[in-house]
C-alpha positions, 0 to 999 in steps of 0.5 A: 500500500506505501505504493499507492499514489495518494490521488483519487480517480478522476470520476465523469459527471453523474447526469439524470433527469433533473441532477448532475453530480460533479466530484470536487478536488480532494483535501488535504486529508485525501477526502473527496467529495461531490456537488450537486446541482438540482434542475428546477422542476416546479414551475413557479406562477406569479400569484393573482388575486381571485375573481369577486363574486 
């Protein structure tokens, strides 16, 4: 194991419909981690005041 080289692979953007998963880069403890990007999926409708009767 003293072979190993202390970086991680790199690892390709994970995509589905609405998430994309990036790697970020390691620290100094060789911890990597990952962002997560949301796509919006509700649509959002600027509010109207109803009819009066």
């Amino acid at each position: 194991m003293s072979g190993q080289p202390k970086k991680r692979p790199q690892v390709p953007d994970g995509k589905s419909r609405f998430l994309v998963t990036r790697q970020k880069e390691a620290n100094e403890k060789g911890y990597v981690g990952y962002d997560t990007i949301w796509e919006s999926f509700q649509k959002e409708v600027p509010y109207t005041t109803p009819k009066r009767p």
